[in-house]
C-alpha positions in Angstrom: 73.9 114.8 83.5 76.1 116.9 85.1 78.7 115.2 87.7 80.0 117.1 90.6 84.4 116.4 90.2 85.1 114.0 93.0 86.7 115.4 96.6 87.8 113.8 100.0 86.5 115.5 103.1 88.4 118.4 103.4 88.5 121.2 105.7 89.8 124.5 104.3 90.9 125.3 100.7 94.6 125.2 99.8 95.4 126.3 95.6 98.6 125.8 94.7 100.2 127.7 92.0 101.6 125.6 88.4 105.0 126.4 90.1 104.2 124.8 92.9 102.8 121.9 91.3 106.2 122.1 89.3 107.8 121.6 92.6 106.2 118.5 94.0 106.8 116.8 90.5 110.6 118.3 90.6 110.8 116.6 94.4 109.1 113.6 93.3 111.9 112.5 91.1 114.7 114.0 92.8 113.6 114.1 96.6 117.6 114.8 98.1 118.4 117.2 95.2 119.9 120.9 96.6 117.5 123.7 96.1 119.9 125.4 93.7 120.0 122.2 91.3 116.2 122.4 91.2 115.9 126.0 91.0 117.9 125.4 87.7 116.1 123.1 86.2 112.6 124.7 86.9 114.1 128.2 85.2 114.1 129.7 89.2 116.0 131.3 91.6 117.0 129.0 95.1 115.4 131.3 97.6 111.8 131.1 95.8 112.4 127.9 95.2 112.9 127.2 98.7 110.3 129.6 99.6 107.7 128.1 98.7 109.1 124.5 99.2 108.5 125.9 103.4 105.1 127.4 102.1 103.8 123.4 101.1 105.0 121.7 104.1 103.6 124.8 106.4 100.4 124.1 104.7 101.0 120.4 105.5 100.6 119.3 101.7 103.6 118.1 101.0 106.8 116.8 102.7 109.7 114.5 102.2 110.4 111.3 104.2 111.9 108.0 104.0 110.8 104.7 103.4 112.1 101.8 104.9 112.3 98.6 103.1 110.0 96.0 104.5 112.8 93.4 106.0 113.6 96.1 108.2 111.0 97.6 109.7 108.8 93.8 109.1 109.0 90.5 110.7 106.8 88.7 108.0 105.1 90.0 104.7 102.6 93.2 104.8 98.8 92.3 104.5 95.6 93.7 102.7 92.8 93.6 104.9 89.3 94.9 103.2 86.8 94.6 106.1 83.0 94.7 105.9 81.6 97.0 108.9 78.1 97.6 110.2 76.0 100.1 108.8 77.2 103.4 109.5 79.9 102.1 111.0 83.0 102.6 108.6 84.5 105.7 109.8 84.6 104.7 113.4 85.6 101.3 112.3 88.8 102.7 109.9 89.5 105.5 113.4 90.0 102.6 115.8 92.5 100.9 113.5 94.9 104.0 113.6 95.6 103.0 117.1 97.5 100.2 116.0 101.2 101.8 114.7 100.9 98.2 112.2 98.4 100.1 110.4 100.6 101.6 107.4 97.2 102.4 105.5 93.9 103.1 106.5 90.9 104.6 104.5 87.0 104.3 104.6 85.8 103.0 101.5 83.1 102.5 99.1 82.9 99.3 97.3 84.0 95.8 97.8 85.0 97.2 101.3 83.7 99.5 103.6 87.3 99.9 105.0 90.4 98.7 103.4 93.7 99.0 105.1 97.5 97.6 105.3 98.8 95.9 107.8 102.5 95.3 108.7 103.8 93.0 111.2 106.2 95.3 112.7 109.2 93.7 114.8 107.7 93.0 118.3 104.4 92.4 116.7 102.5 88.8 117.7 100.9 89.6 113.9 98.8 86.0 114.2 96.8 87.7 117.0 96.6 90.8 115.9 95.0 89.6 113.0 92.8 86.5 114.1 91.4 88.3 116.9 91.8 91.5 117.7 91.0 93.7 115.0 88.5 91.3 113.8 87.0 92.2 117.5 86.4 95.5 117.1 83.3 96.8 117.5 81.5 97.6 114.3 83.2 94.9 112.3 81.3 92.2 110.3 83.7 90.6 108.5 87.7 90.7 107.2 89.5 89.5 104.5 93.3 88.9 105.1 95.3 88.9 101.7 99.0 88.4 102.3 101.3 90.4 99.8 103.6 87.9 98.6 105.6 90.3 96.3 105.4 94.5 95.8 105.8 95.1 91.6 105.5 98.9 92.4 105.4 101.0 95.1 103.9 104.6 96.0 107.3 105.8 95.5 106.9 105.3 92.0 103.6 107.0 91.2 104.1 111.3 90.2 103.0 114.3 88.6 103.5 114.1 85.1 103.6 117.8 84.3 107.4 118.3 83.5 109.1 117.9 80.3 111.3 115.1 78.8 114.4 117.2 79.5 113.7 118.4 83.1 112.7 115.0 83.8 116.4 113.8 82.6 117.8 116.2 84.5 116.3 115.3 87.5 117.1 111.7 87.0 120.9 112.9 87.3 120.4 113.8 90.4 119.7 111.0 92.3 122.6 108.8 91.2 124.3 107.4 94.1 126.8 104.6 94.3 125.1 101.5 94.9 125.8 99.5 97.6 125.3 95.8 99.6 121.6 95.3 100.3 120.3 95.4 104.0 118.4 92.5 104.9 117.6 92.8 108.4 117.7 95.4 111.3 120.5 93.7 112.8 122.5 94.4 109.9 122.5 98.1 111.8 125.4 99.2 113.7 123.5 101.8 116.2 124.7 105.0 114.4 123.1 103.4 110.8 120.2 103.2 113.2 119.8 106.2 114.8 120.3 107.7 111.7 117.9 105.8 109.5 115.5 106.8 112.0 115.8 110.6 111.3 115.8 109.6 107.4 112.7 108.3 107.9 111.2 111.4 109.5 113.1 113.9 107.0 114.1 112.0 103.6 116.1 115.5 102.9 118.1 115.5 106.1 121.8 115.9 105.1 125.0 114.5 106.5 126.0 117.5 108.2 122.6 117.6 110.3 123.3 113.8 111.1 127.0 114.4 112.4 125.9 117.3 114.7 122.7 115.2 116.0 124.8 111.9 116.6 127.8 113.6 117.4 129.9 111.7 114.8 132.5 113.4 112.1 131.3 114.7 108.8 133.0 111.8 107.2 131.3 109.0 109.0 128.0 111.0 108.7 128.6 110.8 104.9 129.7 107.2 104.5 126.5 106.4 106.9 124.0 108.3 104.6 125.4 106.7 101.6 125.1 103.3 102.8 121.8 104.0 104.2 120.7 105.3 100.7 122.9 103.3 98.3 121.3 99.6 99.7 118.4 100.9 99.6 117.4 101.1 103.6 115.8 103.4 103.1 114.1 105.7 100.1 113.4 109.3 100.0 109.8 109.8 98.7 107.6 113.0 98.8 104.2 112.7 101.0 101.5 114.5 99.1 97.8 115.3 100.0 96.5 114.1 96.9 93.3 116.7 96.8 95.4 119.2 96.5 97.6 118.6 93.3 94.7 117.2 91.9 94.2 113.7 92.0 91.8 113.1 94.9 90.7 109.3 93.9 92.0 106.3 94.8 90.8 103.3 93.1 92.0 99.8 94.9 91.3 96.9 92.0 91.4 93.3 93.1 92.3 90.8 89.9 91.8 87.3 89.7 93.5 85.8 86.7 94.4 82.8 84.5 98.3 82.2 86.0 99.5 82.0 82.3 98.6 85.7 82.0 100.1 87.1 85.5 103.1 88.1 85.0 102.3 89.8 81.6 99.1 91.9 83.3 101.7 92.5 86.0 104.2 94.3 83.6 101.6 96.1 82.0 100.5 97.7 85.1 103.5 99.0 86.4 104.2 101.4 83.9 100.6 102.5 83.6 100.9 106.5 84.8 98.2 105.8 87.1 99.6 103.1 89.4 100.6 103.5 92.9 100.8 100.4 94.5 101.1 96.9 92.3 101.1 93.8 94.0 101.1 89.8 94.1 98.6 88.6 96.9 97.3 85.4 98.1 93.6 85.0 98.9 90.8 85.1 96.2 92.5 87.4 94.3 96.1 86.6 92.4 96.8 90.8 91.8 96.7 94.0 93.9 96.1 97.1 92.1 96.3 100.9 93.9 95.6 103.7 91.2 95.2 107.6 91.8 92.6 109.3 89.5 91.3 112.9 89.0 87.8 111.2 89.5 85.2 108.9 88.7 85.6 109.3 84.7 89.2 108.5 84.9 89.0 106.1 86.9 86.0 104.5 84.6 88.7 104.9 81.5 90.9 102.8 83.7 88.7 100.0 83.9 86.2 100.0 80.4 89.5 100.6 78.2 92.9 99.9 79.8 92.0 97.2 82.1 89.5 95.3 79.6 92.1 95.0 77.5 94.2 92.8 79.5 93.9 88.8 78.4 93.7 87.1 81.3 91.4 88.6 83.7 88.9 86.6 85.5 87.4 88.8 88.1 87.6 92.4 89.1 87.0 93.7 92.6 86.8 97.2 93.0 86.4 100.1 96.0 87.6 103.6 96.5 88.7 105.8 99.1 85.7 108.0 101.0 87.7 109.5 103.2 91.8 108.2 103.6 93.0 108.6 107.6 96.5 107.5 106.7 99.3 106.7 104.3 102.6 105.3 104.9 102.4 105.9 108.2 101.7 109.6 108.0 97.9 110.1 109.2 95.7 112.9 107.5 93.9 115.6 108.8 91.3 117.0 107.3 93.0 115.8 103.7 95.8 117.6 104.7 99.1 115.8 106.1 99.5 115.3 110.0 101.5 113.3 112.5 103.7 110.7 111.3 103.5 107.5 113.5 106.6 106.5 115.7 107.9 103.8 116.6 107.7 102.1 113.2 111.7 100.9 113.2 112.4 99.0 116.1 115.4 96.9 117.6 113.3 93.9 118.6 113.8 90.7 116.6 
């Protein structure tokens, strides 16, 4: 039988070229690296390079921003909410969430949950209400189960294109060496220049020191030494933003385990460096582990489960569902498939 390839709803066809493909996996690994270092590597010349680096973000399929560890941008752990909506119901159901900046994730689903989203108690946020009573209030909304994520094995960071070879890889690696330095724990750990400045990280993970000196009206040399501390204690994290349609992975598969507690921590190794992994977490609730893949489709995806998963001792209970239609991701929402508006206010002052 003959199985149409999976899609998202999509509006518009965007083909990218293996170059550009090339690109995204080249950015993926080395997000801050100059145009010339990557024209290198990839065997081209700076100005096509950066050519058609302006061509993807035009076309809103890819773009570089920042993420900010949880302890500043969070007053308490993120949650996992997969929510059980009224018939014909999910889409407006996963649309009224976006008006909530907590919402870092939001798709309509298939599955286990008929919406599945992530939830992060921003600073500010009364997170106990928001989650006993008002989104559980919506209209269209059955039922929701709250998982809180206790620990994040591996984040969406982590997960890219493997198209480029061992060498190129290597090279790439280089690039983002940086010197390390003390870990930032809390917002107030921010003088207000590492704030303001973390702020336009966030929005562009590629903006340099120079652009931060003329914006804040600091010296080049504090501009540097405020990057680097930004970077270095790991604030915040350049990653590339990718419609996934577009490259070629337009599946996500969420996977809720239950498992023996002798076996967690081994399942949990095994998982992070499976190429497929985007998101690997400990939860509470009726599940012990948090699983967020991204497949090429349903066979894949079916791999996944009949041969890598079952292989796994331990496992108790699976719980899957998969993306229909995803409105947002990391706080950037999609249009159409394709990349919009990135949510503001997500880094606040407020204890």
């Amino acid at each position: 039988m003959h199985v149409p390839p999976f899609t998202q709803r999509t509006q518009g066809a965007v083909t990218l070229s293996d170059t550009d493909l090339d690109i995204i996996a080249a950015l993926q690994l080395a997000p801050r690296a100059s145009f010339t270092a990557l024209a290198e590597i990839l065997d081209t010349t700076s100005a096509t390079l950066g050519k058609r680096v302006q061509n993807l973000q035009e076309q809103r399929v890819m773009s570089v921003i920042g993420r900010v560890s949880w302890p500043i941008v969070s007053s308490y752990n993120p949650f996992e909410l997969w929510i059980r909506t009224r018939p014909g119901e999910s889409l407006s159901v996963a649309q009224s969430l976006l008006q909530f900046p907590e919402a870092q994730f939001v798709m309509q689903a298939t599955g286990s949950a008929d919406v599945f989203a992530t939830i992060v108690p921003l600073h500010g946020t009364d997170y106990y209400e928001l989650l006993s009573r008002t989104i559980p209030q919506l209209d269209g909304i059955v039922a929701v189960e709250s998982n809180l994520i206790l620990h994040s094995e591996f984040v969406g960071t982590s997960w890219r294109l493997r198209r480029l070879t061992a060498e190129q890889e290597l090279a790439l690696t280089a690039l983002t060496e940086h010197d390390e330095e003390a870990p930032i724990t809390s917002v107030t750990d921010l003088s207000s220049v590492e704030f303001e400045a973390l702020k336009m990280l966030r929005v562009n993970g590629r903006v340099s020191s120079a652009e931060v000196a003329r914006k804040l009206g600091i010296s080049s040399s504090t501009a540097f030494r405020t990057v680097g501390r930004l970077l270095g204690s790991g604030a915040v994290t350049p990653r590339v933003e990718v419609a996934p349609t577009t490259v070629g992975y337009p599946m996500m598969g969420a996977v809720a385990i239950s498992a023996d507690p002798r076996h967690v921590t081994t399942i949990l190794r095994e998982l992070s460096v499976h190429p497929s992994t985007r998101m690997l977490s400990t939860v509470s609730g009726s599940s012990t582990i948090s699983f967020f893949g991204q497949y090429q489709g349903p066979r894949e995806f079916a791999d996944f489960l009949q041969r890598d998963l079952a292989s796994f001792e331990g496992i108790t209970q699976v719980r899957t569902t998969i993306n229909l239609h995803e409105l947002r991701r990391h706080w950037v929402d999609r249009d159409n498939g394709l990349l919009g508006s990135q949510v503001e206010q997500i880094v606040r002052r407020d204890a």
